[in-house]
matplotlib code that plots the C-alpha trace (Angstrom):
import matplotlib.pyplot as plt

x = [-0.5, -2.8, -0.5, -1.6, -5.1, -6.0, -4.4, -6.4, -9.6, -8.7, -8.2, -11.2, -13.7, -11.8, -12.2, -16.0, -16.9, -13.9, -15.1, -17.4, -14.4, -12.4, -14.7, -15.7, -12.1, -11.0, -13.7, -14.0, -10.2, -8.7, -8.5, -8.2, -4.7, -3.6, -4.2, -2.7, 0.1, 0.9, 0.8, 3.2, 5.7, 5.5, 6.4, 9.4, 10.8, 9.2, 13.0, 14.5, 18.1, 16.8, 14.5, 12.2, 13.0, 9.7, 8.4, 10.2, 7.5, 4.9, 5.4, 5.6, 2.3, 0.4, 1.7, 0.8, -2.5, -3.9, -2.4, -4.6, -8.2, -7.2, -8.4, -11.1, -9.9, -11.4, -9.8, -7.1, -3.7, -1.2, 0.8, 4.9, 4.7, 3.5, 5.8, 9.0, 7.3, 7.2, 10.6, 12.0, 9.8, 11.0, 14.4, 14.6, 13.5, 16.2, 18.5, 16.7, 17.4, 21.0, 22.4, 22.7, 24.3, 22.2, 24.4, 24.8, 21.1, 20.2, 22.8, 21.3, 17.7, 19.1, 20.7, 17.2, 15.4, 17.6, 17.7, 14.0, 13.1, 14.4, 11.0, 9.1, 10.4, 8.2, 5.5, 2.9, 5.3, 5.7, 1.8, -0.2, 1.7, 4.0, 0.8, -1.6, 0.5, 3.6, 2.7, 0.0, 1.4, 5.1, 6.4, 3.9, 6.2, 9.2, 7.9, 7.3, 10.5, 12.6, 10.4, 10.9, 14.8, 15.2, 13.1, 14.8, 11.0, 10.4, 6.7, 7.5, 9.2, 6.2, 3.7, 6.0, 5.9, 2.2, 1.3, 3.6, 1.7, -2.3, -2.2, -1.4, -4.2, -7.1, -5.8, -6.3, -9.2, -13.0, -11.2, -15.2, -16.6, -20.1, -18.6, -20.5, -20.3, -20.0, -23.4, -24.7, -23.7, -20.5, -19.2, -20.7, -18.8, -15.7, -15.2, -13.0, -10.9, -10.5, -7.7, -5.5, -7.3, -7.3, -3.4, -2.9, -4.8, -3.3, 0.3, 0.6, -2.1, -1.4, -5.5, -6.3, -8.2, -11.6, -13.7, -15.2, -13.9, -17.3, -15.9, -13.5, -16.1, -17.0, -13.8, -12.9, -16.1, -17.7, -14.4, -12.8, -9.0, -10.8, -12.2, -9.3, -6.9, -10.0, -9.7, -6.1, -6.5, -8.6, -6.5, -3.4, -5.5, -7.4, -4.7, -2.1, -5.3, -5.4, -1.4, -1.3, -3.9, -2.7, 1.0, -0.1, 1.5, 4.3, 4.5, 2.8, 1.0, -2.1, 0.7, 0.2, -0.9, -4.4, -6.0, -3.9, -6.1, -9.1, -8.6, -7.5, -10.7, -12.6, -11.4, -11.7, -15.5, -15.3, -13.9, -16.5, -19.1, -18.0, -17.9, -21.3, -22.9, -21.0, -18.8, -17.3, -15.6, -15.3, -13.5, -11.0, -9.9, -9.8, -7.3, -5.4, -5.1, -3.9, -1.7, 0.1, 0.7, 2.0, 4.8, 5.3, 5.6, 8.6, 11.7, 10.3, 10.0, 14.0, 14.8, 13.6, 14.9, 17.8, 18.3, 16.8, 19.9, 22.4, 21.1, 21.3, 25.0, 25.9, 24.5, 26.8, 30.0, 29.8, 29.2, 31.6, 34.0, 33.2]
y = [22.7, 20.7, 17.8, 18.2, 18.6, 15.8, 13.6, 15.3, 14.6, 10.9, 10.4, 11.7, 10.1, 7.0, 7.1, 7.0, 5.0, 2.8, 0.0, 3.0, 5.1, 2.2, 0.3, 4.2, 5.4, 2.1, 1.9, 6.0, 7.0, 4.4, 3.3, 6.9, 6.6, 3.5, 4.9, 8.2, 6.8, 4.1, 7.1, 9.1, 6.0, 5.1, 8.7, 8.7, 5.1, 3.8, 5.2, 1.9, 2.1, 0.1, 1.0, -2.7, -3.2, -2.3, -5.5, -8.3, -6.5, -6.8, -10.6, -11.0, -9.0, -10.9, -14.5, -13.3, -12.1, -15.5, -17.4, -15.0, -15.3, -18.7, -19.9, -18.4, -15.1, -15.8, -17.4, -18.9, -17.7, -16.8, -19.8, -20.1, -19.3, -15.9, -15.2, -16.1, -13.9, -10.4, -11.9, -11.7, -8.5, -6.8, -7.1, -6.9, -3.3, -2.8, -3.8, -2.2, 1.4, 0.5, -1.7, -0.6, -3.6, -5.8, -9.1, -7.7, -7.7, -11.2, -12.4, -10.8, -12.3, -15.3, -15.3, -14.0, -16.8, -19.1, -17.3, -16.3, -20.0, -17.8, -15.7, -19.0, -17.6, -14.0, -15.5, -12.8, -10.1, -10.2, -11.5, -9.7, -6.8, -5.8, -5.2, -3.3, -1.6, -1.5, -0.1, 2.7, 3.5, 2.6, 3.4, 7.0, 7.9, 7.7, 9.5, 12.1, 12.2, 12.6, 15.1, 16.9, 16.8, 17.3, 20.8, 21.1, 21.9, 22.0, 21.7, 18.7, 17.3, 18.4, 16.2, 13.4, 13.3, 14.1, 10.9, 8.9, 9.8, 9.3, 5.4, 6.1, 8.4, 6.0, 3.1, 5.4, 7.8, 6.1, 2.6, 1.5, -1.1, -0.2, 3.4, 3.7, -0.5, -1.1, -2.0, -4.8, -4.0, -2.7, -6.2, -7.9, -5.7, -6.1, -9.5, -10.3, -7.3, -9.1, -11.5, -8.5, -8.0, -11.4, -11.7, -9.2, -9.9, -13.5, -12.9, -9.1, -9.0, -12.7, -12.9, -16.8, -18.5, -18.5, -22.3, -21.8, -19.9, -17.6, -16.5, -14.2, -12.0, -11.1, -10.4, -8.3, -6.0, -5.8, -6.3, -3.3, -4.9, -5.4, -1.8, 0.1, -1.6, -1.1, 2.7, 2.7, 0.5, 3.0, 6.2, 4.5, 3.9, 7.5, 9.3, 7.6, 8.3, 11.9, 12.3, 11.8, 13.8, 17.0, 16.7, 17.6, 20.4, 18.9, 15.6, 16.6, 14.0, 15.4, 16.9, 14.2, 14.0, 15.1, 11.7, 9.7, 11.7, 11.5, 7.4, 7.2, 9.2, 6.9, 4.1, 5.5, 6.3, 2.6, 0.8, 2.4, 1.4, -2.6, -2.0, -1.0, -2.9, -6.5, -6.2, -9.2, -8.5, -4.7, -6.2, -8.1, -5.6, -2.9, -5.5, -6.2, -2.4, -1.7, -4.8, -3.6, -0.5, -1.8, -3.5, -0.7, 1.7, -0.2, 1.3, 4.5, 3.2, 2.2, 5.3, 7.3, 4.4, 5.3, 9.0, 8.8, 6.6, 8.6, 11.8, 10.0, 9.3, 12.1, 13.8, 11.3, 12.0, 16.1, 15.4, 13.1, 15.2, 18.3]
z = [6.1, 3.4, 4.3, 7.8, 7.6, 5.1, 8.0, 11.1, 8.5, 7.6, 11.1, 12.1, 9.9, 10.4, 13.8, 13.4, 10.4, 9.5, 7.4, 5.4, 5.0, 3.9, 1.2, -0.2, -0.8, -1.7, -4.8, -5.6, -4.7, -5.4, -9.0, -9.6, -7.3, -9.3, -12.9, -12.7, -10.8, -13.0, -15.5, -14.2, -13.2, -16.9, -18.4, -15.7, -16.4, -13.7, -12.1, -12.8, -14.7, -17.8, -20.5, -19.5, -15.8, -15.1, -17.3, -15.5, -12.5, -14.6, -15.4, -11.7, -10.9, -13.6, -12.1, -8.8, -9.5, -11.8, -8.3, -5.7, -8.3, -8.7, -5.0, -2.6, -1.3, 2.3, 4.9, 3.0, 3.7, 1.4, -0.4, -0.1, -4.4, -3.9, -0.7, -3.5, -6.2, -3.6, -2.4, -5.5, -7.0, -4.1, -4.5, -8.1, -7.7, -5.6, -8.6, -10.7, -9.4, -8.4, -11.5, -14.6, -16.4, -18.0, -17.3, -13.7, -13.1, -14.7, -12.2, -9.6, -10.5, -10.8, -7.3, -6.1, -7.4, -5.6, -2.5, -2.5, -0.8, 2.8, 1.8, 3.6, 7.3, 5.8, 4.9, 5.9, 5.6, 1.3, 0.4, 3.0, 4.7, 1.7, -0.5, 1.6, 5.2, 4.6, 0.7, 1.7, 5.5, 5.8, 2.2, 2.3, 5.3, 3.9, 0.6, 2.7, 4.9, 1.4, 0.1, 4.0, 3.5, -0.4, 0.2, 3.5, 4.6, 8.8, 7.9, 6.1, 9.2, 11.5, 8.9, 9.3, 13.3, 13.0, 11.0, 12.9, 16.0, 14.3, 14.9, 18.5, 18.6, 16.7, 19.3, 22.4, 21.8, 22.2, 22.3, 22.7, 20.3, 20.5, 18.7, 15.5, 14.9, 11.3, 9.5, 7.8, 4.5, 5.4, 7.3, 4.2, 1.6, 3.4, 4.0, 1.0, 2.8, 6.2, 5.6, 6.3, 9.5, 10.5, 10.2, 11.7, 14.7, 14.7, 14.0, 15.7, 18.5, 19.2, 19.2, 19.6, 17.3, 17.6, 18.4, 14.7, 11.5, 12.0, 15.4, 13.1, 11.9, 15.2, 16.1, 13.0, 13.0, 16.4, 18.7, 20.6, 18.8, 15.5, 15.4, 16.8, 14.0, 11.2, 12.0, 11.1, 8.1, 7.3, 7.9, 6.0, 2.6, 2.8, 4.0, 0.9, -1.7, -0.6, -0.3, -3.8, -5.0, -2.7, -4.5, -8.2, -8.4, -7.0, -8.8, -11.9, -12.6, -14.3, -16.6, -19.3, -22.9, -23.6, -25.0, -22.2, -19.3, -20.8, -21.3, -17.5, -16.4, -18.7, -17.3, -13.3, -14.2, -15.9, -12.9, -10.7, -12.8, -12.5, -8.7, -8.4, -10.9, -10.0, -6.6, -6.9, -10.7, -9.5, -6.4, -8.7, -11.0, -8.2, -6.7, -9.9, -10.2, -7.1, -6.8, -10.1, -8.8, -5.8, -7.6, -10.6, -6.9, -5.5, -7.3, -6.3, -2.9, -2.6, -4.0, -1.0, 1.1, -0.5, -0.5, 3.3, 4.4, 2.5, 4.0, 7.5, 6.7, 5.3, 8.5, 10.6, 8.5, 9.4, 13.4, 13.7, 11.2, 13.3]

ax = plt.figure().add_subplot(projection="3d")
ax.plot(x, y, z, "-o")
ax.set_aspect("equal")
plt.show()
């Protein structure tokens, strides 16, 4: 039921101040998210086969992130380099949690670096989508649907169908732009943020480009498309903060060494300080943060990918059997 009613909540705030909800757990909630995470990945192996999987990751994460702070973070879109990197990150975790031999999995990387040139046809889908929705909506789902049918829980199921329904909900109640616009400070805050919205409205709302670049931030802040997609940007990053946070007993992963949590509370506390005192260098390691754990994330991501499809076929096997 906590499940439940930290996703009627996120929903409901989001629904009224978007772009607030969004740039306050993004800065509070989130480096919190990243640091324990990363935490607990590293005191499980990161739930790759080899002992330093989780470093060729690491060496793509860092490449990636010297690329992105290496040009204007605006409205410039994503280079074909960084769409090969996620390519590739991507589907080495996939190795990574289904190889165990060494040889086997330099092959692999290998044939991945070849093949990752296909990642040009994905552009948007590995630097922009990958990163942000896909990680904090898409990949939270199916977290959840494992954790439904490992504990063969019917609540579970219930919070499953219940997220899955919440964006229909934020793109059909109050679809008025003049509900709670976003303030001055807010649309200014959140411009480094907006690529994603822009994309989104380009590639997946087919919105036409505006006469001048500046036509965008009308679109993104005060349009009835721009606000009804901020509210679920908004929902997806609260509701994955607070998903985390809600499964400690669960997960554990306050359950580390002593000196360990008081450096990753340090550093949260640390991390907020930079935001406040200088957004744009609080901005930037927020994003190298969460981009890191975005990436450390992903062999834990095909693992549920994985247990979901062999549930689904194991489920198939008995009807058909029967």
């Amino acid at each position: 039921m906590l499940n439940i009613g930290l996703m009627l909540v996120s929903a409901c705030v989001a629904m009224i101040l978007p772009f607030e909800l969004f740039l306050f757990v993004y800065a509070v909630l989130g480096p919190l998210h990243y640091l324990t995470e990363i935490s607990w990945l590293h005191d499980r192996g990161y739930f790759t086969k080899g002992r330093y999987d989780a470093v060729w990751l690491l060496v793509i994460g860092f490449v990636l992130i010297l690329v992105f702070f290496g040009r204007h973070i605006e409205l410039e879109f994503p280079k074909m380099f960084d769409a090969n990197l996620m390519f590739i990150a991507l589907l080495s975790s996939l190795i990574f949690v289904t190889v165990k031999n060494n040889i086997y999995k330099i092959g692999g990387i290998l044939l991945l670096v070849f093949a990752s040139q296909v990642a040009h046809n994905y552009n948007y889908l590995f630097t922009v989508f990958v990163p942000t929705l896909i990680h904090v909506y898409v990949f939270t789902a199916l977290f959840i649907i494992y954790g439904a049918i490992k504990s063969k829980s019917r609540l579970g199921t219930v919070a499953v169908a219940v997220m899955l329904l919440i964006p229909f909900a934020l793109y059909n109640i109050y679809p008025d732009n003049t509900f709670y616009p976003a303030q001055e400070a807010s649309k200014e805050a959140y411009k480094p943020f907006r690529i994603l919205n822009i994309i989104w409205l380009r590639f997946v709302e087919h919105v036409p480009n505006p006469p001048k670049p500046e036509g965008w931030d009308e679109l993104v802040f005060s349009s009835t498309k721009g606000i009804l997609l901020m509210r679920f940007i908004a929902f997806a990053y609260t509701y994955h903060y607070l998903n985390w946070f809600s499964k400690t007993k669960i997960i554990q992963w306050h359950n580390i060494p002593r000196l360990r949590f008081v450096l990753v509370i340090i550093a949260w506390v640390a991390s907020i300080g930079i935001y406040m005192y200088n957004y744009v260098l609080g901005m930037q390691w927020l994003l190298f943060l969460s981009f890191m754990h975005v990436l450390l994330e992903l062999p834990l991501n095909f693992i549920s990918i994985i247990g979901i499809g062999t549930y689904l076929k194991q489920k198939v096997f008995r009807t058909v059997g029967s």
